[in-house]
N, C-alpha and C positions, 0 to 999 in steps of 0.2 A: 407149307400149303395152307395151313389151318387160320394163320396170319391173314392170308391174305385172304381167303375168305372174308374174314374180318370188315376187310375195309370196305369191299362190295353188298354183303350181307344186306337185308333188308332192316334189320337192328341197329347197322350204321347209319352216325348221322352224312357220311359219305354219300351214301345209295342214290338219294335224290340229288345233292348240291353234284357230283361227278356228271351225270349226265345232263344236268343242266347247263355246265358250263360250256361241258362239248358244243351242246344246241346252242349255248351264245356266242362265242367262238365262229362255229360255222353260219351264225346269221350275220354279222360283224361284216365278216368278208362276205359272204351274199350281198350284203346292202351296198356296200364299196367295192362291189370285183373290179372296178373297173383301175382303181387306185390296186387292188392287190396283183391284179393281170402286170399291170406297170413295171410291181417289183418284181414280177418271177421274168418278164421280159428282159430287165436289164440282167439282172442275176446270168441268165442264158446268152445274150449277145454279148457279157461283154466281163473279159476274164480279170477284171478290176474285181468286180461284184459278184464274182462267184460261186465266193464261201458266203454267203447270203441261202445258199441250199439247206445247209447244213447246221444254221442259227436255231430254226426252230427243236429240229433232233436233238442239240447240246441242250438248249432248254427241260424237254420231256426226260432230257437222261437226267440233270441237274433233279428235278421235280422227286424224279422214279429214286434218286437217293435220299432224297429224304422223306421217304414212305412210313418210315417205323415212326417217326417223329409225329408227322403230317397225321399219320391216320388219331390221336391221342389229340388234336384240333378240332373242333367246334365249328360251323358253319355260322355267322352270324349277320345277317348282312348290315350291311353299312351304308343307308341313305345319304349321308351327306357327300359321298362318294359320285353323287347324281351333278353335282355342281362341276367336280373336275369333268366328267361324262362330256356336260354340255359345252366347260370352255375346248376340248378337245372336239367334240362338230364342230365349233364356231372355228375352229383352228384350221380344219377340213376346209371349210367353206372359202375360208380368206385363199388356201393355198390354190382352191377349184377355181377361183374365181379371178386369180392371177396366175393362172395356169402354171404353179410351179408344183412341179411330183412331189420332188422331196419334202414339201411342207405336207400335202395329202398322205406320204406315206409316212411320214412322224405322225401326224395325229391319228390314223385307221392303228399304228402300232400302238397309241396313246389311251385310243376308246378300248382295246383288246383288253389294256391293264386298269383302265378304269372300270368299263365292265365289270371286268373279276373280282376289282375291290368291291365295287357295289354289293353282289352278289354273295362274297366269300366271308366279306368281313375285315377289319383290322389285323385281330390276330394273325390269320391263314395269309394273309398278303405280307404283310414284313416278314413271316416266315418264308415267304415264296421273292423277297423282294430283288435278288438277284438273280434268280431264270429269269422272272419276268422283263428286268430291266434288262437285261443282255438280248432282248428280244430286238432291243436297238440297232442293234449291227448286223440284221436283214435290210435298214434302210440305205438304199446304195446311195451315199451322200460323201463328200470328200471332194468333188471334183471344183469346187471353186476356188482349192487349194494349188490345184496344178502350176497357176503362172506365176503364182509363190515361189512354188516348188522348184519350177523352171529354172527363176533366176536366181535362187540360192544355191544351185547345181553349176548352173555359166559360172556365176560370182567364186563361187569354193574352186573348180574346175580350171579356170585361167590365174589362179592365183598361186594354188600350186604348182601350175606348171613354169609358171615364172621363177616359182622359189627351186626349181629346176635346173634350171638357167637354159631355157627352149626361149627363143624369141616366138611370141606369141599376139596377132591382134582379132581383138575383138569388137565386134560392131552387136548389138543387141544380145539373143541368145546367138548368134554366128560368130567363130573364130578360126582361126588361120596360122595354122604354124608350118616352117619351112615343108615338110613331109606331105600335107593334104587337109581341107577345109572341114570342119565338124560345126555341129549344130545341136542345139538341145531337143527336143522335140517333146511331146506328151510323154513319150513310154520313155523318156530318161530323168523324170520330174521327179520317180520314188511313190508316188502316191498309192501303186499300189504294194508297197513294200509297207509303207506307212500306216496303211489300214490293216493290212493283216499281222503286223507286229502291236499295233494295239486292241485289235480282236483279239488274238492269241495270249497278249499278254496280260489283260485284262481278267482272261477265264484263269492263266496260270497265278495272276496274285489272288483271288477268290481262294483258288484249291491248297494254295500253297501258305498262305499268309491267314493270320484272325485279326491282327492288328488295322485298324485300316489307314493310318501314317504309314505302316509297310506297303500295304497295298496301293496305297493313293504313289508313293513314291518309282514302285516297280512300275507302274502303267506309265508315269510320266519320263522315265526311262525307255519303255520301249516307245515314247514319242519322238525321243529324243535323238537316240543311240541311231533311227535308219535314217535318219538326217544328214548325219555324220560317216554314216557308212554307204549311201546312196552316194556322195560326193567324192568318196574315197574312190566307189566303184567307178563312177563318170571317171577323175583321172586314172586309172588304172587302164582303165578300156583305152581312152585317147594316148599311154605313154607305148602299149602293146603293138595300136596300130603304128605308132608314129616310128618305135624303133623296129618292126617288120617291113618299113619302107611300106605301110598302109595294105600290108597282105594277112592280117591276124587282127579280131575283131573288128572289123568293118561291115558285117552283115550281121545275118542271124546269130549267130555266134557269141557277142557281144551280149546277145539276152540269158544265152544261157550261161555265160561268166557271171553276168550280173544275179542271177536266181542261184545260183551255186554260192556267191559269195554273200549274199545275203543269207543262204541259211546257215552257214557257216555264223557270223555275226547272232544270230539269233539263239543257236546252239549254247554261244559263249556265255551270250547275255543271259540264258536261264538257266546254266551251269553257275554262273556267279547266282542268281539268285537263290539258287537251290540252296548256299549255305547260310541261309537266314530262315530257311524254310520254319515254318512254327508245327509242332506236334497238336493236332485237333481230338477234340476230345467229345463223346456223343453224350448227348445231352439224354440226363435219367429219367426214366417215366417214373411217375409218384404212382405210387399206388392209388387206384379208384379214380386216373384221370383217363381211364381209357377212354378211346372214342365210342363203342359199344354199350358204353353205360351210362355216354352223354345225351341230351334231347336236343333236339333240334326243332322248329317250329318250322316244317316244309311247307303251311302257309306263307310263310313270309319270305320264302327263300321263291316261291312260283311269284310270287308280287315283285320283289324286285328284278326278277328275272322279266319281267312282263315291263318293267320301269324303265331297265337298260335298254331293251327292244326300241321303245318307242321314244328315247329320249336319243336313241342313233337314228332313225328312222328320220325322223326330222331334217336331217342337214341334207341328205339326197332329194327327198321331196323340195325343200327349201331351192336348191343349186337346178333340178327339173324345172321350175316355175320361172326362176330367172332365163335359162337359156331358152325359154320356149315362150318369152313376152314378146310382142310384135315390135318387128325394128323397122326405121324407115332410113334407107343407103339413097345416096346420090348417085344416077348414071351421068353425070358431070364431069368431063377428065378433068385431072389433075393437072393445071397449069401455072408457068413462070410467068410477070412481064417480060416485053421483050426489052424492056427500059428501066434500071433500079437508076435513079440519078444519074450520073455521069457514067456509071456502068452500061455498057451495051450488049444487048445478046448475039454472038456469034456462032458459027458451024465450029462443031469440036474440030479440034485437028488433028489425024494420023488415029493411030490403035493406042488408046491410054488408057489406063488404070480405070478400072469403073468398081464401084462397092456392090455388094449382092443385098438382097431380101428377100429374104425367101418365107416366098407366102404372102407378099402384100397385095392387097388389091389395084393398086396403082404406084408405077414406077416414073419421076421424069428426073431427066440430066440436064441440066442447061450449063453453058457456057458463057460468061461473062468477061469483058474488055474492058479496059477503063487503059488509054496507049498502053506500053507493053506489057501491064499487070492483066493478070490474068487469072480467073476464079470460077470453078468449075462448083456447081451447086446441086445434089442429087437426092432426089427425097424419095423416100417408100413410103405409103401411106397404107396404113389397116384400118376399114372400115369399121370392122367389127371382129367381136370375137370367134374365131374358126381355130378347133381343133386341129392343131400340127402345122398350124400356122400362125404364130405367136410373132409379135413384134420383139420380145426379149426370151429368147433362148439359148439354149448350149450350142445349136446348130445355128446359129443366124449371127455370123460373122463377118466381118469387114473382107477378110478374103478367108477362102475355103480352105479345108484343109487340107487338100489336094489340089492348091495352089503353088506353080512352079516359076514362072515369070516373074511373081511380084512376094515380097515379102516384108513383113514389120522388123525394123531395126531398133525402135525407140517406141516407149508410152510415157507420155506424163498426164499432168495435169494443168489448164489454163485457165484462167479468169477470164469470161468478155462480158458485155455488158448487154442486156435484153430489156426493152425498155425503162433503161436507169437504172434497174438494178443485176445486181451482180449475178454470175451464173459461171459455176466452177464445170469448165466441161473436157470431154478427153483429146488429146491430139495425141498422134500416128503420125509415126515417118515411113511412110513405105517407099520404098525403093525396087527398081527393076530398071534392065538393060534402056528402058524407054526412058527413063529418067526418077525424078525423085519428087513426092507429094510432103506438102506438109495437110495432113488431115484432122480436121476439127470436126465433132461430132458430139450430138445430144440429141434427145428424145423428146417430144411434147406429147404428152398425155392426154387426150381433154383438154383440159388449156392451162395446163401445166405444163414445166419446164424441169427439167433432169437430165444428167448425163447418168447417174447410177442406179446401176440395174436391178436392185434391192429398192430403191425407191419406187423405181419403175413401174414396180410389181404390187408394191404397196396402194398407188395412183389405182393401176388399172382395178385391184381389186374394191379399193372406195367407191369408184366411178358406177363401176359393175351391182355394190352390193346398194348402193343408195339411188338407184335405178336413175343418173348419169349417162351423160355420153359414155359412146362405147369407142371412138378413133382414138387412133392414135399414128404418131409417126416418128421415122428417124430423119434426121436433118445430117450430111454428111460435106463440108464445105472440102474442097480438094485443090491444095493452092501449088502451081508447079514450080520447084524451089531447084535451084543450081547447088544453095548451099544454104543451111539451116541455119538461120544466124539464133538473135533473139528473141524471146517472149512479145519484143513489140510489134501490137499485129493494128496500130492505128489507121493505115487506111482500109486493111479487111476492117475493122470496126466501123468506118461510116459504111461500107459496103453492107454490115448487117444492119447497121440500122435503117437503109432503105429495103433489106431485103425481108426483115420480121415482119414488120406491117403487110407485106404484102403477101408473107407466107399463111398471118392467121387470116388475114380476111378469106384466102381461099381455104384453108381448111376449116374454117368456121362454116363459111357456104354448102360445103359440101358436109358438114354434119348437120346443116339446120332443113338441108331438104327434104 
């Protein structure tokens, strides 16, 4: 008890920098709750992101063990600390301003540890450098891994079942074997097996290893090993149902094999690690380096803590002032010709495949003829930027995902041409009982041009932060295909090129009003 006295004492140079850092800590997230709401949000809806509760607790216990050490550390602070501070706002800003979370909650995780440096000093921070940084994997980030994830699961999954010898076909993640149809879906992608095996294993090479070739090696194992064992699981599940005549893992059931034999696997995998394990050794206090007998300048530690405040301060005021500068919207609809060159506008025909947007300020679908070629044209348009209504999001997908009718078999990639030049954009085969689309699709930004959604976001934040236009749109060209031949898409090409010019002159109109 006499120790720990010690470290709170008013003698410590602890007493003041402790209670300081709390107070910055809790201003950090004050200034950003709105970025920190986000992540306890997801953490709670969504059991990918779970162990996100429990990030900060491993940290404060990681901290709480190295107290005898810690308290024998000098408070010192570290201005030049102030530089990383601000590229982490700016980091903020960019992700606010392109409405993406996960960048807002890397950098609020980012200002936390910058912060500390600021305030703490060099020493106390490289001594603290791994709670701090495993503070990382509260950010619920991983998910633009899934359709990776997806078709490394189809691809491993029909491969061995082939080496089987099951006659088996496959059409995108959907396959078919004599027994009954399967599909990949999100929750067989692994990614949540993927994150908590390098959560987990991350913290066990830290406690387990001092080398860090050891450690750097174990973490890249457990990236590795659920990769291999999620694929294992996918055919396991599909060989159980297929020889139960489809009565044995076909429902819920199948998850909990799948969470059973994943921690089986993970058992393994740090059972083998464990015989490499290294013997740690506690580092010796020198005599007359105690913290009780060191000074501390608590001027300077109330300054930089006054430094941090207002150098986070900044990117919220900053992101306030933008969203609340006066905007001028068109009540103009959104309209097609009803004549692109030899194309002619017609009544759609029957109940067919339409794309979603969700959240756009204006939706149109036109239908075009040109004899029996036929080219369906549907545009979403955002005027501006509106919270939970993002032109590029997780939710803002070609079909929902509670989509039953129509489903994607195929993605690639195509080249067409936008006035002369080149523009790599995404095609979509979706397919339903109504027939089959070949789908082209890309985004204009302002008046910029991109199919990817990392660019996307990149546009909108430029547009945003150099007070730019604020629209945007997706453009989703929807061609009805009997049978998907080719890449060559030359008469859809004179078809855009009478259909571009006609698209910016309207959305230029309705951003210049």
């Amino acid at each position: 008890m006499g120790s720990q006295r010690e470290v709170y004492s008013e003698s410590s140079p602890w007493s003041v920098a402790l209670v300081l850092t709390i107070l910055l800590i809790a201003a950090i997230i004050g200034l950003f709750y709105e970025t920190a709401w986000s992540m306890v949000s997801i953490w709670y809806r969504s059991e990918t992101f779970a162990h996100g509760f429990i990030i900060a607790p491993i940290s404060l216990w990681l901290i709480w063990e190295k107290r005898s050490v810690l308290k024998s550390l000098v408070p010192h602070p570290e201005y030049r600390a102030l530089l990383l501070l601000a590229g982490g706002g700016f980091l903020w800003l960019i992700g606010y301003l392109a409405d993406a979370l996960v960048i807002q909650q890397l950098a609020l995780v980012s200002l936390i540890i910058f912060g500390i440096w600021t305030l703490l000093g060099n020493q106390v921070t490289w001594f603290l450098a791994f709670p701090l940084a495993f503070l990382f994997f509260a950010v619920p980030m991983g998910e633009d891994l899934v359709p990776g994830l997806m078709e490394i699961t189809a691809t491993a999954t029909v491969y061995l079942i082939k080496l089987s010898g099951i006659p088996v076909f496959r059409e995108g993640l959907f396959f078919s074997l004599p027994s009954g149809d399967w599909s990949v879906v999100e929750a067989c992608s692994g990614v949540r097996y993927l994150i908590a095996s390098i959560t987990l294993g991350t913290l066990y090479a830290y406690m387990s290893y001092t080398r860090l070739f050891k450690r750097a090696m174990f973490i890249l194992a457990c990236a590795i090993v659920p990769i291999i064992a999620n694929s294992l699981r996918a055919y396991i599940i599909v060989m159980l149902g297929h020889l139960s005549d489809m009565k044995i893992a076909t429902g819920v059931d199948h998850l909990i094999y799948g969470w059973l034999f994943f921690g089986l696997v993970m058992f393994i995998l740090f059972a083998i690690g464990a015989i490499w394990r290294d013997t740690f050794q506690v580092p010796k206090q020198k005599a007359g380096e105690t913290g009780s007998s060191a000074r501390v300048n608590k001027g300077r530690l109330i300054a930089s803590f006054s430094m941090v405040l207002l150098g986070a301060a900044i990117w919220p005021i900053l992101a306030f002032a933008m969203d609340n500068r006066q905007e001028i919207t068109s009540a103009d609809p959104l309209a097609l010709p009803a004549q692109l060159g030899v194309w002619k506008s017609v009544p759609a025909s029957g109940t067919t495949w339409l794309p979603q947007f969700n959240g756009a300020s204006q939706v149109v679908h036109s239908q075009y003829r040109n004899g029996q070629e036929r080219i369906r044209v549907s545009i979403g348009h955002y005027a501006q930027r509106k919270r939970d209504a993002e032109l590029i999001n997780s939710q803002n997908l070609l079909l929902g995902k509670d989509e039953k009718k129509w489903r994607i078999t195929d993605t690639n990639k195509l080249t067409i041409q936008i006035k002369g030049e080149p523009l790599q954009i995404d095609q979509y085969i979706v397919k339903g009982r109504e027939g089959t689309f070949q789908v082209l699709t890309w985004y204009r930004i302002g008046d910029s041009y991109t199919a990817s959604r990392y660019k996307g976001k990149l546009l909108e934040a430029f547009y945003r932060l150099t007070f730019g236009r604020q629209d945007s749109a997706r453009v989703v060209i929807s061609i009805p295909r009997e049978i998907i031949g080719s890449d060559n898409l030359s008469s859809e090409q004179q078809f855009l090129n009478q259909l571009i010019p006609a698209l910016e002159t309207t959305l230029d109109r309705l951003a210049s009003n």
